[in-house]
One Martini backbone bead per residue (centre of mass of N, CA, C, O) as a GRO file, in nm:
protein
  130
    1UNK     BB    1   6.783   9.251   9.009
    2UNK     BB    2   7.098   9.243   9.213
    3UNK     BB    3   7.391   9.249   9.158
    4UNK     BB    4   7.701   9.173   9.300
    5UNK     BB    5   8.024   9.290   9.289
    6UNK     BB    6   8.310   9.174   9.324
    7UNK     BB    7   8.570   9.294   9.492
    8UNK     BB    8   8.883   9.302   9.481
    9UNK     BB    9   9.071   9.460   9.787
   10UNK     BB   10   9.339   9.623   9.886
   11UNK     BB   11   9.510   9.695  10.231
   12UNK     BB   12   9.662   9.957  10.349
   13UNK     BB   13   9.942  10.015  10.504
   14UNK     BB   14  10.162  10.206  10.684
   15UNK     BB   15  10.494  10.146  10.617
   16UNK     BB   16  10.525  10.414  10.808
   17UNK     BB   17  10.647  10.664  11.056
   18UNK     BB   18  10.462  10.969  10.995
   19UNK     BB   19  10.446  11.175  10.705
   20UNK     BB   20  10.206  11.331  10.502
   21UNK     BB   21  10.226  11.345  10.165
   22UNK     BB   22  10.246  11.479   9.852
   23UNK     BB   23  10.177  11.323   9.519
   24UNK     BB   24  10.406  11.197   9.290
   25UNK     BB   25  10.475  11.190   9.032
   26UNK     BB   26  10.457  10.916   8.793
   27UNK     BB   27  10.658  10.760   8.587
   28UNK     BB   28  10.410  10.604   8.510
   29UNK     BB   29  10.150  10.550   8.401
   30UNK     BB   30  10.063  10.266   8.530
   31UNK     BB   31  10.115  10.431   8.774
   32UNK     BB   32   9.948  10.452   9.125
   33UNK     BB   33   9.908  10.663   9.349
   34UNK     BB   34   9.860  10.608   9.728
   35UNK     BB   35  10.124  10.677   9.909
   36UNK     BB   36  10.324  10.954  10.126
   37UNK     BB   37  10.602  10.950  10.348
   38UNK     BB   38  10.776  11.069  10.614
   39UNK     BB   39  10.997  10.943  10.778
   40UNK     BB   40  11.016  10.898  11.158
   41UNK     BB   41  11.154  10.625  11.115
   42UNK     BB   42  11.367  10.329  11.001
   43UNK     BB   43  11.107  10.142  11.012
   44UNK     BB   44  10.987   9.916  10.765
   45UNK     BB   45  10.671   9.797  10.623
   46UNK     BB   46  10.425   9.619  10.500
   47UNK     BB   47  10.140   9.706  10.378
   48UNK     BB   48  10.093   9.428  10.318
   49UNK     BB   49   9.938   9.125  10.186
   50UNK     BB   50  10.255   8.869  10.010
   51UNK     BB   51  10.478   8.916   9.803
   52UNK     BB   52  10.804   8.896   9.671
   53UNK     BB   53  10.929   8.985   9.367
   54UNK     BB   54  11.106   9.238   9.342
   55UNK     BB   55  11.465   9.399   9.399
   56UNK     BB   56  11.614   9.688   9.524
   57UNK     BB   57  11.794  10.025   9.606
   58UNK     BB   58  11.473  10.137   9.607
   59UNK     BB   59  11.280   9.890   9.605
   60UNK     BB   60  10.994   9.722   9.588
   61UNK     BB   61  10.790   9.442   9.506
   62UNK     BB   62  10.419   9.335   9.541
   63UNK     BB   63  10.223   9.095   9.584
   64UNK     BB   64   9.909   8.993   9.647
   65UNK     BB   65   9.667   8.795   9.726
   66UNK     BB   66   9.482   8.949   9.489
   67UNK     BB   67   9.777   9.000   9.227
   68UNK     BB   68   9.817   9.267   9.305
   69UNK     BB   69  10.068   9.559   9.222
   70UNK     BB   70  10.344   9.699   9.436
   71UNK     BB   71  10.555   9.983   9.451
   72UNK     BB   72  10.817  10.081   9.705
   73UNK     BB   73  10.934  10.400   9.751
   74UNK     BB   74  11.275  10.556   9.738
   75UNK     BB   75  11.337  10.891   9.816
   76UNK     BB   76  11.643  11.066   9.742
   77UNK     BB   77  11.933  11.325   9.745
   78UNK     BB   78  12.071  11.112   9.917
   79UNK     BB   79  12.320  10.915   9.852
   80UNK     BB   80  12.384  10.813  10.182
   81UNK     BB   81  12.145  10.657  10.162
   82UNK     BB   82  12.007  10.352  10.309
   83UNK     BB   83  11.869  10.004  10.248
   84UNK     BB   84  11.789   9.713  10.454
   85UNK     BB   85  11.707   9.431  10.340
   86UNK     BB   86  11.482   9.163  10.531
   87UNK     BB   87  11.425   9.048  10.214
   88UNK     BB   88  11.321   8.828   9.993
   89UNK     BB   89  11.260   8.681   9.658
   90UNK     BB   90  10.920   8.510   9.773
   91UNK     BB   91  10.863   8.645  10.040
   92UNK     BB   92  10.635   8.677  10.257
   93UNK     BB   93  10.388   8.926  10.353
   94UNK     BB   94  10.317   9.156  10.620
   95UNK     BB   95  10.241   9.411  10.852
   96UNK     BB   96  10.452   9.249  11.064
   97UNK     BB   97  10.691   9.295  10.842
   98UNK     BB   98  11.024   9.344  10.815
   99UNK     BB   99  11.179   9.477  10.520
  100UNK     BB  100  11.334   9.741  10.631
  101UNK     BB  101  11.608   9.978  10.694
  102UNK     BB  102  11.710  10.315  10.761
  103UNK     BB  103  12.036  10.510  10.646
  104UNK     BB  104  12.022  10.801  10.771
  105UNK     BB  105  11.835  11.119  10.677
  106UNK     BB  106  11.531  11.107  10.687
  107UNK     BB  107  11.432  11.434  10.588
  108UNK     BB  108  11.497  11.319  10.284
  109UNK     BB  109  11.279  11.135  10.242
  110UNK     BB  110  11.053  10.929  10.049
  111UNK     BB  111  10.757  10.701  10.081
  112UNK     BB  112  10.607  10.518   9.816
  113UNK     BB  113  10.327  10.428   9.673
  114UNK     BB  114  10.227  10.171   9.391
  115UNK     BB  115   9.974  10.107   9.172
  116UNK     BB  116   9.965   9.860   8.904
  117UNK     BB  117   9.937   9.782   8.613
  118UNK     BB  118   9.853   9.449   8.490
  119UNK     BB  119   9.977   9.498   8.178
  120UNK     BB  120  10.262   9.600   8.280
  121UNK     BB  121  10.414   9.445   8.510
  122UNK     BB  122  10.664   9.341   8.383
  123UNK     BB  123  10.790   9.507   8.285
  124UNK     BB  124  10.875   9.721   8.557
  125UNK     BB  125  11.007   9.459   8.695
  126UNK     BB  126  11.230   9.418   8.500
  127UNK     BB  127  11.319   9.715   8.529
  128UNK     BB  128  11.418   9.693   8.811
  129UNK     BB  129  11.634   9.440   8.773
  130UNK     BB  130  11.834   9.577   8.572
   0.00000   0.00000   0.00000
């Protein structure tokens, strides 16, 4: 007889409106790129269903509701460019929450997801509130 192993696996959706990139390496080894785009919109939306756990001034880490840890990286050669962030840490969120809007020139922008590894997780999300 066949037993079915069930997988919690988290949906994501494109957190803006883009063009999708190539995968840029993992800043850290625990962690799994998942979707790169370049917006071409200003506003970012939730990838998923979550809370928000810890937040920078390029990144915002968020767990799903099954557990699972992924963090949405703003990265960019330009300076001026800033991310207004329209949640705090605790707030839930879904695919129809506004996390926050883009300031500057998208042209330079890429917003990368990454699923983190659940044994490093606290690790990553400490050293980005640092």
């Amino acid at each position: 007889m066949w037993f079915l192993r069930h997988h919690d696996q988290t949906k994501l959706q494109a957190p803006v409106a883009g063009i999708y990139q190539d995968l840029p390496a993992a800043a850290h080894p625990q962690q799994i790129g998942l979707l790169t785009m370049q917006p071409t919109d200003t506003v970012i939306n939730a990838p998923l269903d979550g809370d928000v756990i810890s937040l920078s001034s390029s990144s915002i880490f968020l767990r799903a509701l099954n557990g699972q840890r992924f963090e949405l990286r703003i990265d960019t050669l330009d300076y001026q460019i800033s991310c207004d962030w329209q949640v705090r840490i605790g707030d839930s969120v879904s695919p129809l929450t506004i996390l926050g809007t883009l300031n500057g020139n998208l042209a330079s922008i890429t917003i990368t997801i990454y699923r983190i590894d659940s044994i490093h997780a606290a690790n990553l999300v400490t050293a980005a509130n640092d």
